[in-house]
N, C-alpha and C positions, 0 to 999 in steps of 0.2 A: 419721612419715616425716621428723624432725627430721633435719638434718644430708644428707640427699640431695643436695642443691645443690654443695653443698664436696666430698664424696666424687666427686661426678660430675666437677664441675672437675678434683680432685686425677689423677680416673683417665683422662680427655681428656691432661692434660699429662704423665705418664706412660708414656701408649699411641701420643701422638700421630705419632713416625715408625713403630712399628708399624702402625697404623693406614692408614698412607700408603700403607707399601708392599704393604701387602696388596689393599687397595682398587688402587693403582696395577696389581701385576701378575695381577688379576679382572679390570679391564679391556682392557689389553693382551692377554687371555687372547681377549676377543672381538672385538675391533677391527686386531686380528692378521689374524684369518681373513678377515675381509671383505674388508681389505687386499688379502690375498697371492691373493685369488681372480682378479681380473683380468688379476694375469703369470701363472698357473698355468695358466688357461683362456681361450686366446688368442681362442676364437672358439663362442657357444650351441651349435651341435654336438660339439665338444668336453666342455661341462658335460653336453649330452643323455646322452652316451657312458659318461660316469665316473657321472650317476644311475644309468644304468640298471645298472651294474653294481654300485655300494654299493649300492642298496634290494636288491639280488639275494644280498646276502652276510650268512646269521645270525648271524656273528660280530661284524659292523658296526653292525646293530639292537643285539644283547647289549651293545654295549660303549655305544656311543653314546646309541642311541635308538631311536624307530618313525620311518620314511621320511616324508617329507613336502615336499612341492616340493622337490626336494634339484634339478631343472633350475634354482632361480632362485638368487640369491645370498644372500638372506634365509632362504630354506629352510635352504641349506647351512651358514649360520653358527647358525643358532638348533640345527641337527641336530646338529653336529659340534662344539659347546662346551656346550650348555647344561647335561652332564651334567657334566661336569668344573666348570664353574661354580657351579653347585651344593654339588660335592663342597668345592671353596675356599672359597665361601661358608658351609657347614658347619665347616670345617676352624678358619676362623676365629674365627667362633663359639664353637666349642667353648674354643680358648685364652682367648681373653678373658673367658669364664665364670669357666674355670677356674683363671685369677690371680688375679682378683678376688672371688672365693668360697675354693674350696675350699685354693687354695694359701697364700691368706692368713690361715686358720686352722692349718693347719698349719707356719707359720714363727712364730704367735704374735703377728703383727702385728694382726690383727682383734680378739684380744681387747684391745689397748693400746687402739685405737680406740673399743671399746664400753666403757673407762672414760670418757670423754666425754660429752658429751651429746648425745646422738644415739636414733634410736629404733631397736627393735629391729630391723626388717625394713630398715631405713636401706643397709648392706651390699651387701645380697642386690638393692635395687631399684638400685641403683648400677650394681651390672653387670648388671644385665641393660640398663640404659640405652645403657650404655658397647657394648655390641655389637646394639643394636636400631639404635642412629646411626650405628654403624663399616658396617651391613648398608645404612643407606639411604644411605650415601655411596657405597657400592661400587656400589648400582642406579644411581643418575643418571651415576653418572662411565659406567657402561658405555653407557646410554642414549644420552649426550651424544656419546659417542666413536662411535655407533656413527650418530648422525645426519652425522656428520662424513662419513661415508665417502660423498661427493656426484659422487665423480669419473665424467665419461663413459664408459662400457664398455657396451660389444656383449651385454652378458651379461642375460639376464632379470633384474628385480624392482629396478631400481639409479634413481633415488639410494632407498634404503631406504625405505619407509614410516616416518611420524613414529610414527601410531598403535602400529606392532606395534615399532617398537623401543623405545619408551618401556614396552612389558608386557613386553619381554623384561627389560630392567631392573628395573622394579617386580617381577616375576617373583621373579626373584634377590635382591631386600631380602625379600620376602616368603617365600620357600626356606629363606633363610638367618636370619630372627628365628623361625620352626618350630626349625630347627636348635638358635640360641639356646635353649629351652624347652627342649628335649629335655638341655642339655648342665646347664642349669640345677635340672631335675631328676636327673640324675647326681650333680651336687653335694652333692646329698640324702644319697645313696645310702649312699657309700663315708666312709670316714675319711683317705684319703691320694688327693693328687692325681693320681699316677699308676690309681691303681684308676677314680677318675673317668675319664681320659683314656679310657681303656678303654672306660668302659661308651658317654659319649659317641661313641668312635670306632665301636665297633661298633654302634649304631644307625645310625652313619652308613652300613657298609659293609653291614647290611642292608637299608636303603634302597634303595643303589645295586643288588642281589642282586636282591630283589624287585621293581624296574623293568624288570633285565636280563632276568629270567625272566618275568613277563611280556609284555615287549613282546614276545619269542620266539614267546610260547605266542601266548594267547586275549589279553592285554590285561588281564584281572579284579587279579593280582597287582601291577600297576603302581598301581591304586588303591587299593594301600595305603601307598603310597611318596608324602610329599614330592617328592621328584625327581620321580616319575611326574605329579603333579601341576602340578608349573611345565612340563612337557613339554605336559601337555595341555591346555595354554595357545593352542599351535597357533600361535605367532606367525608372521607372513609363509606362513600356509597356512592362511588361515579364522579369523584371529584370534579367542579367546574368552575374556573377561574372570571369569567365574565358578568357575574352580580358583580364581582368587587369593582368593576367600571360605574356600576349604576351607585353606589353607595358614594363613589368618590364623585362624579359627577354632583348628587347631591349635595355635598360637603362643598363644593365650588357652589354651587347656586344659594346655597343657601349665606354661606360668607360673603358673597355677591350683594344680595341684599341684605346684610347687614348694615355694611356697608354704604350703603345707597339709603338707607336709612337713617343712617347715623347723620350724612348730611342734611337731612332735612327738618333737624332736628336739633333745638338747643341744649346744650350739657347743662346735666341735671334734671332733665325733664324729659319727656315721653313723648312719641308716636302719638298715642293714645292721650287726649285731657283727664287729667286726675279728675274725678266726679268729686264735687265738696260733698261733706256728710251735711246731715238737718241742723238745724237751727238753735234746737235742746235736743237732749239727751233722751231718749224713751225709759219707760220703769222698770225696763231691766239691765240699764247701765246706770241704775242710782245707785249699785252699793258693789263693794269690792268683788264677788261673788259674781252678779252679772257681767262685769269686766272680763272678770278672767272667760266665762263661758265663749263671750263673742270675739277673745283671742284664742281660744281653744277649741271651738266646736270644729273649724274647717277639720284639723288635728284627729281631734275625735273620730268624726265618718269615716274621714277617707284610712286611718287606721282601723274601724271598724269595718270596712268594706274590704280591706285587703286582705285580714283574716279572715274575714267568712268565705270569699273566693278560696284562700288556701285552704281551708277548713274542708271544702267543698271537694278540691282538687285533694285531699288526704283520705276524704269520706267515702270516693269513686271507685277506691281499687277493692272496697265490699269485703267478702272473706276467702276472695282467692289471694290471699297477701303470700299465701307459702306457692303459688305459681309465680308471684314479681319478685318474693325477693329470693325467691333458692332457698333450700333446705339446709347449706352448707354450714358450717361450726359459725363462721362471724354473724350471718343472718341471726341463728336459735342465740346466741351469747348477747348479740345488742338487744334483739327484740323479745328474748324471752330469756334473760339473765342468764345463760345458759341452764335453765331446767328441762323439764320436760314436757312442761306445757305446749299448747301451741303456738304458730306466732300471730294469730290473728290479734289476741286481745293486747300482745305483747307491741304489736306493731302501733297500734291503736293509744294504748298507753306511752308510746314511747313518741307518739303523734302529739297526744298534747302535752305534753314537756315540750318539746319545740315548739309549737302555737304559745303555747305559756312564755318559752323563753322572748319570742318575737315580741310580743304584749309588751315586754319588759321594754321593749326601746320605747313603746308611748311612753311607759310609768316614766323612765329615767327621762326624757326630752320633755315632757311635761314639768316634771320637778326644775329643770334648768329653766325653763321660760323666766319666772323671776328675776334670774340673771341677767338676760337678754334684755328683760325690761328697764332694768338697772342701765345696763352700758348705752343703751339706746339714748338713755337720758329721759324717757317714758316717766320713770317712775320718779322721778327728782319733782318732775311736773305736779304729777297725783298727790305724793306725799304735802306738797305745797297747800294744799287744800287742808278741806274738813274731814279726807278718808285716812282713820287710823293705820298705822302702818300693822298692825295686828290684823284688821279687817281683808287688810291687801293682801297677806300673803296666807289669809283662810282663805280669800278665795280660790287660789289656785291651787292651793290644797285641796279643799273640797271638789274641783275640776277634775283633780289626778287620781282621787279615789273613787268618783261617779264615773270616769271615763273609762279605769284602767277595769271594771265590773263591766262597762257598755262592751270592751275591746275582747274580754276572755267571753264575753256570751256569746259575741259573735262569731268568735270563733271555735266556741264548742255548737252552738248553732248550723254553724256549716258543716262540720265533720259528722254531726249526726245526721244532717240531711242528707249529706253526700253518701253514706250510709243505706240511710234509708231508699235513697231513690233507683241506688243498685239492685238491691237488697227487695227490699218492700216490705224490709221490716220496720215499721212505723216508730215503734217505741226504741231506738236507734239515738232517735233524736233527744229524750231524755236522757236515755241510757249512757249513751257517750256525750251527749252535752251538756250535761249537769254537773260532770265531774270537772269541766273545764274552773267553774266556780270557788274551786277548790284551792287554787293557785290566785287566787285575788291577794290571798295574805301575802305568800312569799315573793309576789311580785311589786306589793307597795314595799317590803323592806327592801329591795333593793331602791326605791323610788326615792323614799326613808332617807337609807344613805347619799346619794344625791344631793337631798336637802340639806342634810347633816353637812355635809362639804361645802356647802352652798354657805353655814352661817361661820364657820370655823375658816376654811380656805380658801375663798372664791377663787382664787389667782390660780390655783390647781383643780377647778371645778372640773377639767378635763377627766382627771383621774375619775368621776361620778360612772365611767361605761366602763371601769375594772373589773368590779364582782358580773355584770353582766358575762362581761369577756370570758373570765376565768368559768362560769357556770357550764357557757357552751364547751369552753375548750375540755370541761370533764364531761359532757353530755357525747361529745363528736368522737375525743380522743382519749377518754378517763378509762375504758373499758373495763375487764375483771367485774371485781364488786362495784365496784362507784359508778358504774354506767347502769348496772346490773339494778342497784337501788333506785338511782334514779329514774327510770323507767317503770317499773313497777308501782311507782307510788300510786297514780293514778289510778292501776288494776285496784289495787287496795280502798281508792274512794268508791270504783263505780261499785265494788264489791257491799261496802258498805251502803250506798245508794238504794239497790235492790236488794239486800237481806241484811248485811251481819248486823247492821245499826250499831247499839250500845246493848253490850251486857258484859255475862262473868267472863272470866278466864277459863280454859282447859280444865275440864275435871270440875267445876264449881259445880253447886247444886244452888237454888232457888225457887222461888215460889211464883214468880213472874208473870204475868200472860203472857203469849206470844200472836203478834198479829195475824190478820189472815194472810190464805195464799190464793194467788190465783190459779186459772185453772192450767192445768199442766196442756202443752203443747209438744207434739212429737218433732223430733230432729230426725233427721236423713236417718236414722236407724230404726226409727220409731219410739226413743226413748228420749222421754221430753226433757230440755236442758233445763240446768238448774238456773238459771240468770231468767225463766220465767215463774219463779216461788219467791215469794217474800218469805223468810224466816225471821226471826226471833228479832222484834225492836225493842226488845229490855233484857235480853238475857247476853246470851255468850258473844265476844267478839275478842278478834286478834290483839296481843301485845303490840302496845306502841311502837318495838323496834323491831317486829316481823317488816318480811317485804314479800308482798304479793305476789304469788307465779300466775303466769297465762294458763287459760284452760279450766280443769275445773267440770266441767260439762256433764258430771255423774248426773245420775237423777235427784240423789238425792244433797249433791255437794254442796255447803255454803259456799265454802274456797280453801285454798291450797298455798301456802304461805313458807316461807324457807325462813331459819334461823338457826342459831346454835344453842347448844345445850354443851356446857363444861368441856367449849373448846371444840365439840364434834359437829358437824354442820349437819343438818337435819331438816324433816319435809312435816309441814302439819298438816291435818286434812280435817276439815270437823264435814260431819253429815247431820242431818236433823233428823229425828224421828216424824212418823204419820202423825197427821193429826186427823180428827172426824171430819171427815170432808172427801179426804184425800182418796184417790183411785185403791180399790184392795189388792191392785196389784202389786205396790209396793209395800204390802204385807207378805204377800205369798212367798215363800222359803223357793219356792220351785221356779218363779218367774224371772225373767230376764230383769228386770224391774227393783226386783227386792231391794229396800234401802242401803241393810247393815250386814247384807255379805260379804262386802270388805272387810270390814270388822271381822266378823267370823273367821274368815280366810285368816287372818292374822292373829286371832286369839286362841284358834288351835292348832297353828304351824303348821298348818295342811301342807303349804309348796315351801317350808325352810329348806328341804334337800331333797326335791324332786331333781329327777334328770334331767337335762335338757335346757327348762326353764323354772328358775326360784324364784322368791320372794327376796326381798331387803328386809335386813334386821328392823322390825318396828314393834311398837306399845300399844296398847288400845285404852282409853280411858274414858267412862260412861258417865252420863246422868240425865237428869228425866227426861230433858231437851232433846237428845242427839248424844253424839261420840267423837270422840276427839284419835284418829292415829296419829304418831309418831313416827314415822321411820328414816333410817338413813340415807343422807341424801347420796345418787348413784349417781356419778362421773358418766356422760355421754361418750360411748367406746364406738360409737362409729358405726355398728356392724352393718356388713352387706346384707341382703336381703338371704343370699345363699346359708349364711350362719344363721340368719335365724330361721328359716325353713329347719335345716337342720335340725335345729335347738328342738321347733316345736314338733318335729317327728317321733327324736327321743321323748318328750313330754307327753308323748300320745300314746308312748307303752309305758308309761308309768304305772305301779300300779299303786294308785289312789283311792283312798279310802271316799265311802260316799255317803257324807255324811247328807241330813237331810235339804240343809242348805244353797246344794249346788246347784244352780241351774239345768235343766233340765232340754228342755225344748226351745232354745235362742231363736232360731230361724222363725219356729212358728208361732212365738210372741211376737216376734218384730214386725211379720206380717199381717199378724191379727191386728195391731195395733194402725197396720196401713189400711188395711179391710175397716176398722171402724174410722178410718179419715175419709173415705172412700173408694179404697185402692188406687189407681193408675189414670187415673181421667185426664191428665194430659199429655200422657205420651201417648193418648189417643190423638191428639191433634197432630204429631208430628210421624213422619216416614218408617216407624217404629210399630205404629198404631197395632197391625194385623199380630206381628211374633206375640209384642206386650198381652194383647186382649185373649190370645191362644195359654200364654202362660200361664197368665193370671186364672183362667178358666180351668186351667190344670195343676196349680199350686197345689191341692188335696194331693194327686199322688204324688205330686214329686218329694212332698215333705215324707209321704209315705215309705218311698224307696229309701229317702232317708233314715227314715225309723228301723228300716231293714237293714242297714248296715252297720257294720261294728261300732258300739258305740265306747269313745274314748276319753278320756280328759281333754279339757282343750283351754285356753283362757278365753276365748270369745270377745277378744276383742286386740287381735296380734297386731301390732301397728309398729314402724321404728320408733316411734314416740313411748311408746306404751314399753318396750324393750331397748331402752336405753345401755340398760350395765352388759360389763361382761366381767367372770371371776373365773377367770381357766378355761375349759370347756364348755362352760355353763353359762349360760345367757343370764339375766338379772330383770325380771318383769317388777311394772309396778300395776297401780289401776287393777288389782284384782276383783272388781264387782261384777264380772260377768263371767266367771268363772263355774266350769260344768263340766256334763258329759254331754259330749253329740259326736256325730256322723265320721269317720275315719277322715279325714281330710277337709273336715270345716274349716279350720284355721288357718288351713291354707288357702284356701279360698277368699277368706278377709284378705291377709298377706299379700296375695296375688292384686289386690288391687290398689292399692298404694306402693309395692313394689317398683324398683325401677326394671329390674329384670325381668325376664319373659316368662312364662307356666311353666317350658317345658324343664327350662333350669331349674326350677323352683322345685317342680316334682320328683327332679332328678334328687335332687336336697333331700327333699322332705323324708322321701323313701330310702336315704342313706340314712336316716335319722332312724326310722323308724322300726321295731324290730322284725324278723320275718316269720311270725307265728300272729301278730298282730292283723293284719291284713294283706289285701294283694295291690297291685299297681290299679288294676281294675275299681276296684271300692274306693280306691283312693281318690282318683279321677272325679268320679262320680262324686262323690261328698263334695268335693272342692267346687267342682262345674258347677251344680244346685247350689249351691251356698254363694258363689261368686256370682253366678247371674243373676237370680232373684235379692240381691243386698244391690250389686248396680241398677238394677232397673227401680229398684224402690231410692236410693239415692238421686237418680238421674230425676225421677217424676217428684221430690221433694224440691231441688234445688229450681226447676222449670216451674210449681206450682208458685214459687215466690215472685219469680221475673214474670210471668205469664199477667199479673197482676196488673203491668201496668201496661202504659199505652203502646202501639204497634203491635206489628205480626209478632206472632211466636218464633217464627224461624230467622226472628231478626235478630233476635236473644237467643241464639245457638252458642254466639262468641264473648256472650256476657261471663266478666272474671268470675261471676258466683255459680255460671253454670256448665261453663269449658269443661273444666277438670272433672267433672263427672259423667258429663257426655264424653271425653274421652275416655275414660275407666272404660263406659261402654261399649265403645268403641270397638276395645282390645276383648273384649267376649266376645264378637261375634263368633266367630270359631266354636265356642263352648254352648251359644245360642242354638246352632243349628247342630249341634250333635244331641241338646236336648230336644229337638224341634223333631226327628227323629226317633226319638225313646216311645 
């Protein structure tokens, strides 16, 4: 073992800011998540909510892990990184093997060295040094960083355990000197560094296979995986010290035979005989173009396979995303620029800018290949020949712009799948994978630059993964506007995708056609979303320097866009008018439906100084198309559900003028609209079956009793989302298109079911709001109960009518993210079920 000490030195100061930043961003990877868990999850019932729906998702276990206290914050961070930490941990490993072994007999620098005096195995024990201390830097740094995380939070399991975060780190040195072994034996194997890469990677990616398929199944296939291993460590969920023997054992046998390898085996050559290639060249290695493919496609797949798994793993979590990621201020600000949209489309959107950004390391490491070819001495050979140096380096261009197109379809491909197979909404898969297409451009200019560095400074080619860098660090860390923008872009293509196309500006008029639409489909309320109408492909569409908000879901809404106007930040909203075709209910003045009752609402100040709840300062501007509002944008205040009970109580003794516009009968639109889908037919299949087919049989009167009670202002559709602002006492609504008269306590009845608080606070509210010439406690009840039950039971048999679609039991799909939170909603009626069950 002569000469170890100096070699080791030599490859510490050589590795050394590798070393750093790899260690650096392994722990960052986990001291990230712990972080971001207490803006994300504003309050334990919130973390209960997004548990219960990740353990409920087998796409979540497959990707991640097995479930395990994922209620505390220890759970969730050891769930949600440990497997990707591993993967780094691995990843690293493997490099540092493999410069230090195998690439260094292939550049011929190893055999200079072993003229020296040195011993034979001297090399080989180097690096494995050199990545056994790179793996136990990266455990303590994560340990350390993860003891840090001490701050006060409402949330279980906080400040961290010392014990289980110090195994989560040991964990990961111990995962990752396994790895080491494995990559060490690779070295053995092959003759060329890339063929190691290989055999290394792919141990690694069956590792992660064999985890994912297990932990799915039985559990058995995971104990054969490393990775499964450090998971069933269990830390912060019964912590157990005894994998960390199986992983090091590993790490001993496997350097064992490396070892034992290495002897039978001559330097510079392989385990394995290099296989000679053919004889001539085949016709697609005649011209610079074919070269680069058959250096590039391995490249290609296995980065087009990795995004579409991630694609698929982003696609899964469906549109329960406001159960995963919490409703709290950081969730609505990353994922939905803080507007007031929701965060499903925001999360969605904010999904492929990260797929986009990942893309970015094909485009960038494809652009460098040339280099590589260069230092190899590859391309000194080539140029020697009759292949023009222009022809050489189109092809690899042409490589990186057919690939970096293969790399975003795949991965807009997967997230619409993964979508759709929650989901069983089919057009998912265009919908959200079309827009991925859209990042082709600003992923080659970062490619672009690469190159650009490539002809000007090769010596600093490193610097080519800068602008990458810096894009994430504004995506991850940018927040405010610049997170806010960037996320949104996407809402703005798929927006454009399904309607806005190309047309005028706000307020323009034209003579234009407009294409058709399809035919309208009802949403859990019965009012069919707008993301199923194609609108105007030559008329109106957004300013170039709007940024798209999530949501949007009116019936008649193209989309909802933020900008400023002379310094004041403000909200656009265009709606389209009917065309012949279209349902007459979104003519009718009186139906839930109606297109341009917002409009209306806003062009005669109906609710500028209503009690309770107003409107925001806004414009309306018309033409033959549709309508354009304007109004100002409202600051998210937070409010508890009690304040706004309250709010809408006062707002139900308003005395409101009624004009002819107002809706009228919500409740028994929404059902009529269930009654022509068929009503309830699949909460006939489930435990539900007898109450649902009694109610439904009795919806005539109970809308009836409805009709007999005082009838009052209401907005008809009270949500925290929909009631963002607050100015004093007075609540600030937006979303005014359902806006009416109905039943003493409708509104709260919506309320009551996205509330976090119970009914009876709620009533207690509503009736402090309310004034005492208006109604009794009694009427109040009553509206709210008929209004709440019959909206969950029609929500419940929309979100089941989707999943029900596909294969297995229905009751197997009780726990699916699209259809939890509405079977819970239902849930919390029963109470209100059986006092109408009763009537």
């Amino acid at each position: 073992m002569t000469g170890v000490a100096t070699l080791l030195r030599g490859h510490l100061r050589r590795d050394r800011w590798m070393i750093l930043w790899w260690c650096l961003g392994g722990t960052l990877l986990y001291w990230s998540q712990g972080a971001s868990l207490a803006g994300l999850y504003a309050t334990q019932d919130e973390l209960d909510r997004a548990a219960a729906s990740m353990g409920a998702n087998a796409a979540f276990v497959a990707m991640l892990g097995p479930t395990r206290a994922l209620d505390t914050v220890g759970g969730q961070v050891f769930w949600q990184v440990s497997a990707f930490g591993a993967v780094v941990a691995g990843l690293m490993s493997m490099f540092l093997v493999g410069r230090h072994t195998r690439a260094e007999e292939e550049s011929g620098r190893d055999e200079l060295v072993r003229s020296t005096a040195i011993g034979r195995h001297a090399p080989l024990t180097a690096a494995l040094l050199v990545s056994l201390l790179a793996n136990l830097l990266l455990g303590l740094l994560t340990a350390l960083s993860l003891l840090t995380l001490r701050q006060e939070s409402p949330l279980a399991g906080m400040p961290l355990p010392v014990a289980d975060s110090l195994a989560t780190g040991l964990g990961l040195t111990a995962c990752g000197w396994a790895f080491s072994g494995t990559a060490l034996v690779a070295a053995q194997l092959t003759q060329s560094t890339r063929a190691m890469y290989g055999i290394a990677g792919a141990v690694l990616g069956v590792a992660y296979g064999l985890r994912a398929v297990g932990d799915v199944g039985n559990g058995v296939l995971s104990w054969l995986s490393p990775i499964g291993w450090y998971q069933a460590m269990q830390a912060y969920s019964g912590l157990r010290w005894w994998p960390l023997l199986l992983l090091l054992a590993a790490t001993v046998a496997a350097a064992a035979a490396a070892y034992l390898l290495f002897g039978r085996r001559d330097v510079g050559s392989g385990v394995l005989a290099a296989r000679p290639g053919p004889a001539t060249a085949g016709r697609d290695l005649r011209s610079g173009l074919g070269l680069a493919w058959r250096l590039q496609r391995g490249s290609v797949a296995g980065w087009t396979l990795g995004l579409l798994v991630l694609g698929l793993g982003y696609g899964s979590i469906g549109d329960s995303v406001e159960d995963v990621l919490g409703d709290g201020g950081l969730a609505r600000d990353v994922m939905a620029g803080g507007g007031t949209g929701g965060l499903v489309d925001g999360f969605y959107a904010t999904a492929l800018v990260m797929l986009a950004l990942i893309s970015a390391g094909f485009a960038v490491s494809s652009a460098l290949r040339p280099r590589a070819e260069e230092e190899a001495g590859h391309a000194e050979v080539l140029l020697a020949t009759a292949l023009p140096r222009t022809a050489w380096l189109a092809g690899h261009v042409v490589v990186t712009v057919l690939g970096t197109v293969v790399v975003l379809a795949g991965a807009g491909l997967g997230l619409g799948a993964g979508y759709a197979l929650v989901t069983g909404d089919g057009g998912a898969v265009v919908r959200l994978g079309l827009p991925a297409l859209a990042y082709v451009v600003p992923v080659l200019v970062l490619s672009a630059a690469a190159r650009l560095l490539h002809g000007l400074l090769p010596r600093l080619l490193l610097l080519a993964w800068l602008p990458l860098v810096l894009a994430v660090v504004v995506l991850v860390f940018g927040g405010g506007a610049a997170a806010a923008g960037v996320a949104a872009r996407p809402v703005a293509v798929r927006v454009d995708a399904v309607g806005a196309g190309r047309g005028r500006r706000p307020g323009a008029r034209g003579d234009g056609r407009r294409g058709r639409r399809r035919p309208l489909r009802g949403g859990p309320n019965g009012v069919p979303p707008a993301r199923h109408r194609l609108v105007s492909l030559t008329m109106w569409q957004p300013e170039p320097g709007w940024v798209a908000l999530p949501g949007g879901t009116g019936t008649s809404t193209v989309g909802v866009w933020r900008t400023a106007l002379g310094g004041r930040p403000v909200v656009v909203k265009r709606l389209a008018a009917p065309e012949p075709g279209d349902p007459a209910a979104l003519s009718d003045p009186e139906h839930v439906g109606y297109w341009r009752r917002e409009a209306d609402v806003v062009s005669t100040g109906l609710v500028d100084a209503t009690p309770g709840l107003r409107g925001a300062r806004a414009s309306v501007e018309e033409d033959p198309h549709g309508i354009t509002i304007v109004r100002d944008w409202v600051e998210d205040a937070a409010a508890s559900g009690l304040f706004l009970a309250v709010s809408l109580g006062r707002f139900a003794g308003a005395d409101l003028p009624r004009p002819r516009f107002l809706a009228r009968h919500l409740l028994r639109d929404r059902l009529q609209r269930v009654a022509d889908r068929g009503g309830w037919p699949t909460l006939a299949r489930t435990s539900v079956a007898d109450v649902a087919d009694h109610l439904w049989r009795h919806r005539g009167t109970m809308l009836d009793l409805l009709d007999g009670l005082p009838q009052v202002p209401q907005h008809g559709d009270p949500t925290a989302t929909n009631i963002p602002g607050r100015e004093g006492d007075e609540a600030v609504a937006i979303d005014w298109g359902t806006l009416g008269t109905g039943p003493v306590g409708g509104d709260l009845g919506y309320l009551s079911l996205s509330a976090r608080e119970e009914f009876e606070p709620l009533l207690d509210a509503f009736l402090l709001g309310l004034p005492d010439d208006a109604a009794g406690r009694d009427e109040v009840v009553l509206g709210a109960r008929v209004v709440a039950v019959y909206t969950a039971l029609s929500r419940a048999e929309w979100a089941l009518a989707r999943a029900a679609a596909g294969e297995g039991a229905l009751a197997a799909k009780y726990r699916h993210p699209s259809v939890a939170p509405h079977l819970r909603a239902l849930q919390r009626q029963f109470p209100h079920i059986e006092a109408l069950l009763e009537l």
